[in-house]
C-alpha positions in Angstrom: 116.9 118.1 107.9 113.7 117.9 106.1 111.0 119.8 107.6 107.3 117.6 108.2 104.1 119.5 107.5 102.6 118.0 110.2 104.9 119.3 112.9 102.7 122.3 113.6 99.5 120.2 113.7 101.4 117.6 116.3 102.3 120.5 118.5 98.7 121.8 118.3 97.1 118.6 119.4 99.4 118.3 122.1 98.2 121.4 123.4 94.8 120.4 123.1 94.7 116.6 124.0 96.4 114.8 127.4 96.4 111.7 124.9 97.7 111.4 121.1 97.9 108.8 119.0 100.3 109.1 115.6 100.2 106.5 113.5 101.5 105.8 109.9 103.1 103.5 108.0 106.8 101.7 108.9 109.5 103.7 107.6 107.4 107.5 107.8 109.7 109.0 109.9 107.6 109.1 112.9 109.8 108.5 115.8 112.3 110.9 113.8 109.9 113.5 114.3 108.5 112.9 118.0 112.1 113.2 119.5 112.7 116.2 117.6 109.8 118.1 118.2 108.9 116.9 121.8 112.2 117.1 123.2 111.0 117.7 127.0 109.2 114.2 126.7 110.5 111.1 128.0 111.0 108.2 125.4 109.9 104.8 125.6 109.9 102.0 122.2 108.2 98.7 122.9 111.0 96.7 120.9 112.4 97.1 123.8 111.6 93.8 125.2 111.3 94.5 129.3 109.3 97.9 128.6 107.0 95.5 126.6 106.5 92.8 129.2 105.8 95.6 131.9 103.0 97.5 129.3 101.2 94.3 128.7 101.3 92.5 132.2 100.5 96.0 134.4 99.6 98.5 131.9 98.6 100.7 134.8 101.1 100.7 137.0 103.5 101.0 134.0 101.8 104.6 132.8 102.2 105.4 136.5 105.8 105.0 136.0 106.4 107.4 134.1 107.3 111.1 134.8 105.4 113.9 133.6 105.0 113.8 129.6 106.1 110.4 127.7 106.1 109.3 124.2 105.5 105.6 123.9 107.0 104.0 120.4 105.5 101.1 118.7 102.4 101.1 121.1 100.8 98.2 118.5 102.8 95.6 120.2 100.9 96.4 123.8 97.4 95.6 123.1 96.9 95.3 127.0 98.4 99.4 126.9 95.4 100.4 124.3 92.5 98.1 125.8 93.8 100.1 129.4 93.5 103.3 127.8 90.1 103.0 126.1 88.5 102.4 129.4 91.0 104.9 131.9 92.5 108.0 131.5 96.1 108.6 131.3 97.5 110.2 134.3 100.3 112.5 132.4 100.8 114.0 128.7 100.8 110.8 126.3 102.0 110.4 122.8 101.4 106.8 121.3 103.4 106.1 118.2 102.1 103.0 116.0 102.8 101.4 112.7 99.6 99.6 112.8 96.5 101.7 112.7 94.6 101.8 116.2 90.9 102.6 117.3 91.4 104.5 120.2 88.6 107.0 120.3 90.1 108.3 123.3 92.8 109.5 121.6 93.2 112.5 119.1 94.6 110.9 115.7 97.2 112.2 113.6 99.1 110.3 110.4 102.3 110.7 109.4 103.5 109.2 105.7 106.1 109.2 103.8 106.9 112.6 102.7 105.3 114.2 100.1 106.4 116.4 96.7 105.5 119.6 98.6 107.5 118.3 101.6 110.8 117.8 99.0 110.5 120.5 97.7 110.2 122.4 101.1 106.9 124.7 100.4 103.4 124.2 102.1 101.2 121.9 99.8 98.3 122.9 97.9 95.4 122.8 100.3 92.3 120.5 99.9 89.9 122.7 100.0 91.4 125.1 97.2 91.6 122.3 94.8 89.3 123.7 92.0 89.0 126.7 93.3 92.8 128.1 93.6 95.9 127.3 91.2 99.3 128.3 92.3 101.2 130.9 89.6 104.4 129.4 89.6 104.9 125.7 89.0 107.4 124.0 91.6 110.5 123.0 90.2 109.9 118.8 89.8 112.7 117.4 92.5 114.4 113.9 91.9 113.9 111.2 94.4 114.3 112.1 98.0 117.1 110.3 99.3 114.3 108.5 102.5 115.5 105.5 104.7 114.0 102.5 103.1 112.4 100.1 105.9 112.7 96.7 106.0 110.3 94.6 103.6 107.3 95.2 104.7 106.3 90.8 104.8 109.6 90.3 106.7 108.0 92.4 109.3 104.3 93.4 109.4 102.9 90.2 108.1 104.4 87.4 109.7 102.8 89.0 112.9 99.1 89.4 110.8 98.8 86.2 108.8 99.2 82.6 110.0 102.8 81.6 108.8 101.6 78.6 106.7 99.3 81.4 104.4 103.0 83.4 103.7 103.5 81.9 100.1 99.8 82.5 99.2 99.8 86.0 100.8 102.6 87.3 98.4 100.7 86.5 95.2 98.2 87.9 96.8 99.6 90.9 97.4 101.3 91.0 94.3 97.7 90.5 92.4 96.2 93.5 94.5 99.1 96.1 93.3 98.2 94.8 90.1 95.0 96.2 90.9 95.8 99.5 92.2 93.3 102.5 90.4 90.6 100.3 90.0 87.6 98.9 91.2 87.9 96.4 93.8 86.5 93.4 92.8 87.0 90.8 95.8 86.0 87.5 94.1 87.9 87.6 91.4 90.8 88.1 93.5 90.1 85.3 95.4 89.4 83.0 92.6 92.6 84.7 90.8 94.9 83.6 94.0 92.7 80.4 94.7 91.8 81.2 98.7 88.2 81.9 100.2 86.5 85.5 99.9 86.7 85.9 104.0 90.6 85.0 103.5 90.8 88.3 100.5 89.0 90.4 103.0 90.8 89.2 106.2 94.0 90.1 104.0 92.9 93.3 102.4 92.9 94.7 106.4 95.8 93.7 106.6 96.9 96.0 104.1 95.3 98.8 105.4 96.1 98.1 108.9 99.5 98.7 108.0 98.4 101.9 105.8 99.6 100.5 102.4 96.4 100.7 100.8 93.9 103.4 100.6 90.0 102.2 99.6 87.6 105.4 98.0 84.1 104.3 98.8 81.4 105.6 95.9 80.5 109.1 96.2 77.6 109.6 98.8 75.1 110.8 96.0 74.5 109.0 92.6 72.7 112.0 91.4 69.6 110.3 89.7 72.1 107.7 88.2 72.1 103.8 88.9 75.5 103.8 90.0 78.4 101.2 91.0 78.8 100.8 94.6 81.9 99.2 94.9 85.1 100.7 96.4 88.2 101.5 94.4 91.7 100.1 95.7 94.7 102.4 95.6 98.3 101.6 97.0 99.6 104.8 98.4 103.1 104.2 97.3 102.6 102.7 93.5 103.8 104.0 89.8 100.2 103.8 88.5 99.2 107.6 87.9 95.9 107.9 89.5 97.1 106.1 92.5 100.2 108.2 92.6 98.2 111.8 92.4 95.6 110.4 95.3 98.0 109.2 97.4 99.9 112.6 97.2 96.3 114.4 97.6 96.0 112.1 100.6 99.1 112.3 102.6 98.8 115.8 102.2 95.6 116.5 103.8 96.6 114.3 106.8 99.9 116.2 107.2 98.3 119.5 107.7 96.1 117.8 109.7 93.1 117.3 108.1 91.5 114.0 107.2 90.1 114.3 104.0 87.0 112.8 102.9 87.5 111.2 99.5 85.4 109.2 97.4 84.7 108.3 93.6 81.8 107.9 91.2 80.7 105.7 88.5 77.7 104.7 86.8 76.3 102.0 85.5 76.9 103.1 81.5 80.7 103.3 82.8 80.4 107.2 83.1 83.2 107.4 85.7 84.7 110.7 87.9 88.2 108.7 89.5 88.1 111.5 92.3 85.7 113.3 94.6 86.3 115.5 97.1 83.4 115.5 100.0 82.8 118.0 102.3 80.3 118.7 105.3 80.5 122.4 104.6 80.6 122.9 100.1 79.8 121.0 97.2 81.3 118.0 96.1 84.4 118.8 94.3 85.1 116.3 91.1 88.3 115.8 89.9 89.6 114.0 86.7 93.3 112.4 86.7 94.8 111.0 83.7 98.6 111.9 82.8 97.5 113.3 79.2 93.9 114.8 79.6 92.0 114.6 77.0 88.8 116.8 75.2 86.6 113.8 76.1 88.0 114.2 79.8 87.0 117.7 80.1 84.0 117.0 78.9 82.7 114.1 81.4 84.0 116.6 83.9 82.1 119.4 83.1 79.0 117.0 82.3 79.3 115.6 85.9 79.8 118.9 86.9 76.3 120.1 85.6 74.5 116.5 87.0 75.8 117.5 90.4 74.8 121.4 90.6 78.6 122.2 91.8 80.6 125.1 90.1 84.3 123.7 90.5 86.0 121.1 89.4 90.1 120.2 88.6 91.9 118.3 86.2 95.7 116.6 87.2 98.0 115.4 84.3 101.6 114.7 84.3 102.1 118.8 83.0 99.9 121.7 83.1 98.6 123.3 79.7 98.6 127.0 79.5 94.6 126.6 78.3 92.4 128.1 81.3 88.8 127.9 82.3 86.9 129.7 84.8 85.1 126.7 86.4 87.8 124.4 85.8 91.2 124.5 86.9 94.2 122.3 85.5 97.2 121.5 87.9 100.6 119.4 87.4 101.2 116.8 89.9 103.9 118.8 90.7 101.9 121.5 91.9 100.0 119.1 94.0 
């Protein structure tokens, strides 16, 4: 049985928190890892279509019903249940499971995704905050595709819920013209006028995507250093073939598995001078990272010349392999090692 990183961080934040909220995307393996790891809690699913009339029409009186801790599956399909619980306490340990992401401020947040190289390959993933500054010795041995249930299509069952049914034909070329997109900058009008709808429908359907946690958007970095820089967001799908997307998905899903949000960003200016990655932090320096399957000497050196614009002494480069060439201030990783 594979082990999830974030089973110690769940256990943690139900020590710490009478409500919990784990969301993630359809197919994670969430409910797979609840009823393993909460054994002692009593299990509710909101498919379940008589424990989904009694959530919506008396949310109270059904959180009274239950007996000491409970874990209640597919809590997006109760909105009456969350709009309860942002105004009143729960009156015993609650876990909420979602594939939709929720505000609930009341709740503590955690995100499960689908599981990562360092979860295949059964060792503890290289942590965010040693990217730069830390490269493992031994290279993990690259593992073949993990054999993962495959959930339903994701427009069979998500959208058909989020978009008017009449918008279903245009939503797939949508859709299909994002991924095309995927690693760059998000330009919202010229998707629009690529799939022929209004700009309010491109943003309407761009939460969708991110509702249900296909899509991750990097804003621009918080500084421009001096520089006029591009403001716009970039678009990644967090399960796509293209390489940047693919190394800060796994950089992302990660992070949130040992249960630590990660703030990440990118940065461009208006010349085109571009960093695809930046790690943020309240505490340290930005961290820039360049991703590009072959790296090249012109790679290394925007890196280092970004590096030297922003005052920060560390920096990473991710390729497809790792060279045996090393640098002080600038440490080269393998996907794999990610």
């Amino acid at each position: 049985m594979l082990h999830r990183t974030l089973a110690l961080p769940l256990h943690r934040a139900t020590q710490r928190s009478m409500l919990l909220l784990l969301q993630g995307p359809r197919g994670a393996g969430k409910t797979t890892l609840l009823r393993r790891e909460l054994p002692g809690h009593t299990y509710i699913a909101l498919d379940d279509q008589r424990d989904r009339a009694r959530a919506r029409a008396e949310p109270e009186r059904f959180l009274s019903s239950l007996r000491g801790a409970a874990i209640v599956d597919d809590a997006h399909r109760a909105p009456e249940l969350m709009a309860y619980l942002q105004l009143s306490p729960a009156p015993n340990p609650l876990v909420l499971a979602s594939a939709r992401r929720l505000l609930l401020p009341a709740a503590e947040t955690l995100e499960l995704h689908r599981p990562t190289r360092a979860e295949a390959q059964r060792r503890s993933p290289l942590p965010l905050e040693m990217l730069g500054r830390f490269a493992p010795t031994v290279t993990p041995t690259p593992t073949g595709p993990l054999p993962w249930p495959v959930p339903r299509r994701f427009l069979d069952l998500d959208v058909r819920e989020l978009v008017r049914l009449h918008d279903l034909d245009r939503f797939e070329s949508f859709f299909r013209a994002a991924r095309h997109r995927s690693g760059h900058l998000l330009d919202q009008q010229a998707l629009a006028t690529e799939c022929g709808v209004a700009h309010r429908t491109v943003v309407r359907w761009l939460a969708v995507l991110d509702t249900c946690f296909l899509t991750l958007t990097l804003p621009p970095a918080s500084q421009d250093f001096g520089r006029r820089t591009v403001r716009r967001p970039k678009l990644h799908f967090l399960e796509h073939a293209h390489f940047e997307s693919e190394v800060v998905s796994e950089i992302y899903r990660n992070a949130h598995h040992t249960g630590d949000p990660p703030n990440l960003r990118h940065w461009r200016d208006s010349n085109g001078f571009a960093i695809p990655l930046i790690i943020e932090s309240e505490t340290a320096l930005p961290v820039p990272v360049v991703i590009a399957p072959q790296p090249t000497p012109a790679d290394l050196a925007g890196l280092r010349r970004w590096m030297s614009l922003a005052g920060t002494p560390h920096g990473a480069v991710i390729g497809l392999t790792k060279p045996a060439a090393r640098s002080a201030n600038v440490l080269r990783y393998s996907l794999a090692e990610l």
